[in-house]
N, C-alpha and C positions, 0 to 999 in steps of 0.2 A: 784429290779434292775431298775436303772435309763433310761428312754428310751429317744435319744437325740429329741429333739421338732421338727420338720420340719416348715421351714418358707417359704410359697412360695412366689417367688421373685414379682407374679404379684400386691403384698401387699405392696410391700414396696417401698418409695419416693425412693431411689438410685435405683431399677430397670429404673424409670420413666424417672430418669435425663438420665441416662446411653441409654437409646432409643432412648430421644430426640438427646442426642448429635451424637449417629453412626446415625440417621436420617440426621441430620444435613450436617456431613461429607460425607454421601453417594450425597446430593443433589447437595455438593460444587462439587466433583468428575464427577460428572454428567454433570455439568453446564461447568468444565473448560474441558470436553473431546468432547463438542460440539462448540468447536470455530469455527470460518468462517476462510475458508481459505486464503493466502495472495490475496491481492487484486489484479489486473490486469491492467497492463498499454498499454495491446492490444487493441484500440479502436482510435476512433475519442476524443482527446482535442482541448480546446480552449480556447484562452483568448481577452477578450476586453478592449483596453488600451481607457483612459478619453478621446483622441485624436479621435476616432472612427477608429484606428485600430482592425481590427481582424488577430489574428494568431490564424492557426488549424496545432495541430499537429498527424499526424496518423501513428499509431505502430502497426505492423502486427505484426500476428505469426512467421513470418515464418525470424523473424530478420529488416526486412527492415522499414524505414521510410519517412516520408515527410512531410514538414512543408510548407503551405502556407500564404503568407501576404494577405489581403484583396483577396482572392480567387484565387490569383496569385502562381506559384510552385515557392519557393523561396530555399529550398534546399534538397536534399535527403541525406538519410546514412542508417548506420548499426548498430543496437544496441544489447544488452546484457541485463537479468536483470537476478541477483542474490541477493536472500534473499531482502535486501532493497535498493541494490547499480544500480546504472545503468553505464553500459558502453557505451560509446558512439564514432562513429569515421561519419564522414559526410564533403561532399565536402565543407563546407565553408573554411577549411582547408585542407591541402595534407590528405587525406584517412591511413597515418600512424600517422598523429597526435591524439591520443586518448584524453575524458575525462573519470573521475568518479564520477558519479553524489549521494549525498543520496539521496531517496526515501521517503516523508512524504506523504501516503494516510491519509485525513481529510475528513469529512464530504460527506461519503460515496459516492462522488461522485467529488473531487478534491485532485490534487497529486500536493505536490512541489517539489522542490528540491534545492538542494545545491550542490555549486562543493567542493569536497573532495582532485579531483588531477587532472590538465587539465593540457597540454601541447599545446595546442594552443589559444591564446590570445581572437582572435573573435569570437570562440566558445564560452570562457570562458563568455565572456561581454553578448553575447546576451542570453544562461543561464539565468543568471542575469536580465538581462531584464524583461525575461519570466521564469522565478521562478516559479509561481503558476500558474494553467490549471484545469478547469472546464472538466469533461465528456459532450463534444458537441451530443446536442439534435436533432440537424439536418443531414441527413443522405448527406449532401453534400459533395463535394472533393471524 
């Protein structure tokens, strides 16, 4: 009587591939279930125009913000962030004039943005202006 031949798998090159690759896949799994999470736009920014203007702008927790020109209070308001949008309403316009800003954190330590839908004009332009803001190193304002 014939007896079937036993082959054990740890002999054979398709055991070998077959480990490398669930090694593989478990690594990938691993790696993409340890992402960082969204970044935060709670803190002191800043940006320094060619002109040796400084704008800081500073985003609490707790909703509120403040933007100063060369160390001066230049405007306050009320913000929102969701997912990568920002909401924004602030006295340079009537307080029901809203925008919606997107969200580009870069280089671990700078956010831009873009308006997506603003209803008031001066907000809109100065945005604009100040598009990109560095995380300010100095614990001033």
């Amino acid at each position: 009587m014939n007896q079937p031949q036993y082959i054990s798998p740890l002999n054979t090159k398709n055991y070998v591939k077959k480990a490398l690759l669930l090694r593989l896949f478990v690594t990938a799994c691993a790696a993409l279930s340890f992402t960082s999470p969204p970044e935060t736009l709670v803190g002191r920014w800043q940006q320094k125009s060619p002109d040796g203007t400084t704008v800081v702008g500073i985003f609490r927790a707790d909703g509120t913000n403040g933007f100063f020109i060369n160390g001066k209070a230049f405007v306050s308001g009320k913000h929102c962030v969701r997912q990568d949008a920002l909401g924004y309403a602030g006295a340079i316009c009537d307080s029901n004039y809203d925008g919606t800003y997107k969200l580009h954190f870069f280089a671990q330590d700078s956010v831009r943005w873009t308006v997506i839908e603003g209803t008031c004009r001066a907000r809109r332009e100065s945005f604009v202006r100040v598009s990109t803001m560095g995380r300010a190193k100095s614990a001033k304002q």
